[in-house]
C-alpha positions, 0 to 999 in steps of 0.5 A: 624512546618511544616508537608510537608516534603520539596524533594530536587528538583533533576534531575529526578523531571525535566524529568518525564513531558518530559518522559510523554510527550514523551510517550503520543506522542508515544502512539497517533502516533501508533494509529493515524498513518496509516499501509501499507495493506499488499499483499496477496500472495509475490510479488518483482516488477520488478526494473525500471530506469524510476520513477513515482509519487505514487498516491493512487487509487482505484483499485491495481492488483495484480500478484504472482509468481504462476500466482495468481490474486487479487483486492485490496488485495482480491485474486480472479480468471481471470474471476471475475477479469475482472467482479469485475473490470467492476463493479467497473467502472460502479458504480464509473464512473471511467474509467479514472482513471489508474488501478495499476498493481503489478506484480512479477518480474519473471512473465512472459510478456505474462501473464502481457499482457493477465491482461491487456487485461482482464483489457481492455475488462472490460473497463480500460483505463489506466494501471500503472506498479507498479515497484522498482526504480533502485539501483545506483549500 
């Protein structure tokens, strides 16, 4: 006389480890996986035909539509632009380095250039144009 009653094996016991499998992946690819920062104010690049390797640096620029100014996602004024980014260089020797520059699409060319020359004036090198590639239609 047995007291354990026998379940008939059915397709619903065959799938639960794989539901919890499934399930645990799900759960540690959300913790583990990393979150694009987001811009501080709405920027849409400019479409370029030419393409570029994306490298992830150490300062990103940043152009609004209004003309706003931020480093690496803290939106700040032309003057402590330039001063923020001399710092930077000098702490990390990183002159060399390309600076990104993410401006709108419908910022003016002067206004670009006149952030460049602030970039210059505080040492940068190089700058790269951040920009979306072209659609093929």
């Amino acid at each position: 006389m047995s007291l354990v009653r026998q379940r008939p094996k059915n397709e619903d016991d065959r799938i639960l480890p794989l539901i919890n499998v499934v399930f645990l992946l799900l759960i540690f690819f959300m913790l583990a996986g990393r979150l694009a920062a987001t811009d501080p104010f709405q920027i849409d690049p400019p479409v370029s035909a030419s393409e570029g390797l994306v490298t992830v640096e150490d300062l990103l620029v940043q152009v609004g539509v209004d003309g706003r100014l931020a480093l690496n996602g803290e939106e700040m004024g032309e003057d402590a632009l330039g001063a923020a980014v001399a710092e930077r260089i000098s702490e990390n020797g990183a002159a060399a380095a390309p600076v990104r520059l993410k401006a709108d699409g419908t910022v003016e060319a002067a206004r670009v250039v006149a952030i460049m020359e602030i970039l210059r004036g505080a040492g940068v090198e190089s700058v790269q144009l951040l920009t979306l590639p072209a659609g093929d239609g």
